[in-house]
N, C-alpha and C positions, 0 to 999 in steps of 0.2 A: 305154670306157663303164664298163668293170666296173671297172676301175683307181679312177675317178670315185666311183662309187658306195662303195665300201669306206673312198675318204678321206673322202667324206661322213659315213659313220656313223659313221665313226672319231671325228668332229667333233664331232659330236653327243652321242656317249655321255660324251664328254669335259668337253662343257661340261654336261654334266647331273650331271658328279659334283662339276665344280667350284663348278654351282649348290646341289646339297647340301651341300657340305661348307661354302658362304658363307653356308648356309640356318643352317645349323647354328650355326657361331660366332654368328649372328647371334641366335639365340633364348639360347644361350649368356649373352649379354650383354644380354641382356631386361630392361625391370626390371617390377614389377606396380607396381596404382595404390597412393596414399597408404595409411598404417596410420589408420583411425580412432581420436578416440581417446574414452576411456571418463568417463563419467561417473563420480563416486563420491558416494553418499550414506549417510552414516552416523550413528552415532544409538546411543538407549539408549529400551528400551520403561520405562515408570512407571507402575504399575496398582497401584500399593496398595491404590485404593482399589474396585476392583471387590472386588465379594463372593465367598466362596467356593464357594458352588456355580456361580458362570459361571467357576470357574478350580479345580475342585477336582480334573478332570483333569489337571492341570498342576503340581500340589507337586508336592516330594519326599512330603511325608505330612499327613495331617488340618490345619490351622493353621500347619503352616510355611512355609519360604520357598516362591517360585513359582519353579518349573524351566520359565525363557523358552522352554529348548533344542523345548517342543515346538511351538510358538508358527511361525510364517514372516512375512514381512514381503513384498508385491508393491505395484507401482504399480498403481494404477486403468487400466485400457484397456489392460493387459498379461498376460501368461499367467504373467511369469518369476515363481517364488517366490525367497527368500533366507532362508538359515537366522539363528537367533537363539541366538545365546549362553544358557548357564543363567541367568546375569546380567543377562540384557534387553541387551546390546549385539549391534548387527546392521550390516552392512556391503551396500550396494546395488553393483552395479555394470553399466552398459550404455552400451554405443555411443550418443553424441552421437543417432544419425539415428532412433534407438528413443524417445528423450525427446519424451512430449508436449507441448504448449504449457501447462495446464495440469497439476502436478505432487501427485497425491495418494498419500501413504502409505498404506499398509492394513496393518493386524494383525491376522494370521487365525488362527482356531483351528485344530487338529487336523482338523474337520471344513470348516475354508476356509470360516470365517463372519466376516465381519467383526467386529472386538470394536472397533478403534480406527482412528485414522486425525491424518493430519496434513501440513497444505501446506507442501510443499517450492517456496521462491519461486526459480525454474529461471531463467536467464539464459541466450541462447545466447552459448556462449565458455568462461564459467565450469564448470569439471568439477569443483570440489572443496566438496560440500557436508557439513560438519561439524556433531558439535554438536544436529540433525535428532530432539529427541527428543521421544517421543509420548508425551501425558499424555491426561485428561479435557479439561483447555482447550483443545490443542491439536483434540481429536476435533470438540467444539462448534465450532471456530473453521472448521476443513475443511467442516462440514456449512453453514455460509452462504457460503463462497466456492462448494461443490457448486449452490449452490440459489441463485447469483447470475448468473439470466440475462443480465445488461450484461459481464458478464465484466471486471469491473473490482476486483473485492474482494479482498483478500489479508489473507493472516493478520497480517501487517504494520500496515495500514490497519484494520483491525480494533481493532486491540491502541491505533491512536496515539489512537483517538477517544475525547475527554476523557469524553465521558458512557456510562458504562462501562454504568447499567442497561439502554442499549440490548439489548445482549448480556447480560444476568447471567441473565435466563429461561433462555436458550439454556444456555450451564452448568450450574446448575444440574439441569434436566430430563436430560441428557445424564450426568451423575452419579449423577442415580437411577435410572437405566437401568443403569448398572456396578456399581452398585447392590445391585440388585434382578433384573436381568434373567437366566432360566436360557439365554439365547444358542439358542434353536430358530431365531433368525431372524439377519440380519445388523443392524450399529447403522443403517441405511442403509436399510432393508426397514420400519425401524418407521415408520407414517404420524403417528402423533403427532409423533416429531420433525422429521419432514420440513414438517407442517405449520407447524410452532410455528417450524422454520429459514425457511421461504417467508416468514412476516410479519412475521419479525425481519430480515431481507433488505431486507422492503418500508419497514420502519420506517427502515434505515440510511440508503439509499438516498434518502428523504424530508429526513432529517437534512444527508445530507451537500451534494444539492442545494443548503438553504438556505445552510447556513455558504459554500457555494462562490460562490455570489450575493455574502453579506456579502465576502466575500476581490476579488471582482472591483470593488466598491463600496469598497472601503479603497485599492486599487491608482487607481481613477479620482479621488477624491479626493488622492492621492499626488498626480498629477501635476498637477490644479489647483491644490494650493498650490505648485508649483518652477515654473512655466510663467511664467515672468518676461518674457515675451516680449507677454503674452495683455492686455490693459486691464484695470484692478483689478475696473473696471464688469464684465465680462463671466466673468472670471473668479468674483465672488463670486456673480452667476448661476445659475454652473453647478454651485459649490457650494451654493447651497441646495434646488436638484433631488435634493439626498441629506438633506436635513434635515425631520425631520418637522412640521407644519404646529404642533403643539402640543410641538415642542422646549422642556424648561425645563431652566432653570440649574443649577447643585451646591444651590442651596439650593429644588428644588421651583419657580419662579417662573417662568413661561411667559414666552421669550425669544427668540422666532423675531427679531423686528426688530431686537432689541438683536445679537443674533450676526452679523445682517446687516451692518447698521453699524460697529460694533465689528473688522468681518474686512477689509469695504473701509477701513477707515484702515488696518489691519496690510499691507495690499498694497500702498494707497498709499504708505506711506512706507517699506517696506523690500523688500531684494532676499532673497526664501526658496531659500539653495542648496540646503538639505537637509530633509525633512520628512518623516520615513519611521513608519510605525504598521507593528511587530511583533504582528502577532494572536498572542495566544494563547490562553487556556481560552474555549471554549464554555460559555454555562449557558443550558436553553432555559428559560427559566421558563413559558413558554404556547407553544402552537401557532403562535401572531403575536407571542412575543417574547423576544427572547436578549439577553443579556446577554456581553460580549465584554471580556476585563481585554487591554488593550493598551496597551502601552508605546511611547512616542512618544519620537522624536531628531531633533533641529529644529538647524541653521544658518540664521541669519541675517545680514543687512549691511545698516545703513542707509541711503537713500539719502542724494545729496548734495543739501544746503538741505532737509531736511523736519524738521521738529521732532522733539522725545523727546530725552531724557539719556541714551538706550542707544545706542551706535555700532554694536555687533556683540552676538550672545549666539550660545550654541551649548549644548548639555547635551541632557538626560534629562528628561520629568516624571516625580515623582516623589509620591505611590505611580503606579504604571502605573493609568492611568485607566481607568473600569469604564463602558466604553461602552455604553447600552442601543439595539439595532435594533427598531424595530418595524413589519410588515408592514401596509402601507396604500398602498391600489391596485394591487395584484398587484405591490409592490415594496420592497426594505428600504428604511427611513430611518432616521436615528439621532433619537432621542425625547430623552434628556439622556446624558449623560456627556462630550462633546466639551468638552474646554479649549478655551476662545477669550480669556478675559479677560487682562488684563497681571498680576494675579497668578499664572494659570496658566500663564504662559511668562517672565516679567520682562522684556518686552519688549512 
């Protein structure tokens, strides 16, 4: 029994070292998780035009240049700050899982008061945001994407919208604030802009509704004139559900029936492969009316036994035609500018 016992433990202790030493290689040859990787956003501050008592702590001396170096730079819903070059250039950098969905720049004073700001349009994937540089427009532009409850705004979309007075309040106010302002608060503290960004917001957003109406009303029309498939009858139909009831011609002269007619022949005798309207500039001239200059690209093929001296046509109108919407019955319809005649297509 004792013989037993001894080779027992003897076994034991044995495999116990051989379990550490397996323990051991084994941690040895470990690996950890993934390296994340870092964001980088970078940039150059632009404050010319702030005044010098909101930056007189910040020269080198009375009227000269601005020493950025005392300046920092952080994201909004972060703690990190990042220093700033004398020069205004300033380097961000943070782990992918630290980036908000939403991405605001902030330029804080010595006292970490907001002075500036500006959206950084974040992608996940993309780490390398260049270029990232904060002026006055930029500040204005940040403070209606802040104050755009739909979450839908960007400094981007901003910037594409042709009617730029939407926004020029907003600038403006937010320049004489850099101004004028001795910085006791932050730019983001003051209720006047905040107010004045809320119904610039409300305004866009009104804006951009409509135009998105007119864009889904250009697209449904697209496809009634290519729908070659559909009876000329049914097809013309459907497009004069987008035509306003008092439609008139290039020369002024009320032409609802005449464009009626005039479209069921063009369907009846030809196959429309291509028919595409380019929207581009908005002009609202009233509350219930825009004006839309849109450039039309039309293929055509005659069919076979219908009249007309044209076989095939295909081109551009030319000027891009200045189509006017106007709102009647809670919906757009186009009032005049629609080509339909055979001089406005030669076909």
């Amino acid at each position: 029994m004792k013989k037993f016992a001894v080779f027992s433990l003897t076994f034991v202790l044995m495999g116990m070292l051989l379990g550490c030493g397996g323990g051991g290689g084994g941690g040895g040859g470990g690996t950890t998780g993934p390296t994340e990787n870092n964001v980088t956003i970078s940039g150059k501050i632009q404050a010319d035009e702030i005044n010098d008592s909101l930056l007189a702590s910040i020269r080198f001396a009375a009227g000269s240049n601005i020493d950025y170096s005392k300046l920092s730079v952080s994201i909004s819903g972060l703690t990190d700050k990042f220093a700033v070059s004398a020069s205004g250039s300033y380097s961000v950098q943070l782990p992918e899982s630290k980036i908000p969905k939403t991405v605001i720049l902030n330029v804080l004073s010595s006292k970490s008061l907001v002075l500036m700001k500006k959206q950084v349009e974040y992608q996940t994937g993309t780490l390398d945001y260049s270029n990232q540089n904060v002026s006055a427009t930029t500040t204005a532009l940040a403070f209606l994407v802040e104050n755009d409850s739909t979450s839908t705004l960007t400094e981007s979309k901003i910037l594409a919208q042709n009617d730029a007075s939407l926004y020029q309040a907003m600038l403006d106010k937010v320049g004489i604030w850099l101004k004028t302002s001795s910085a006791t608060i932050s730019i983001n503290q003051d209720t006047n802009l905040t107010s004045l960004a809320q119904q610039t917001v409300t305004n866009f957003q009104d804006v951009k509704t409509k135009e998105d109406q007119i864009n889904t009303n250009y697209l449904a029309i697209k496809a009634i004139f290519e729908n070659n498939q559909t009876t000329p009858d049914a097809r013309v139909a459907s497009l004069m559900t987008f035509i306003h009831p008092d439609f008139e011609n290039s020369a002024g002269v009320k032409s609802f029936a005449d464009l009626q007619s005039t479209t069921l022949s063009r369907f009846q005798r030809y196959t429309i492969n291509k028919f595409v309207f380019t929207v581009g500039k908005f002009t609202h001239n009233a509350s219930d009316t825009i004006t839309v200059e849109t450039p039309i690209e039309y293929d055509v093929k005659k069919n076979p036994g219908m009249p007309g001296g044209i076989e095939a046509a295909s081109g551009n109108i030319s000027p891009a035609p200045q189509i006017v919407w106007k709102l009647y019955n809670s919906k757009w319809l186009i009032l005049k500018g629609l080509p339909y005649l055979t001089d406005d297509f030669g076909f």
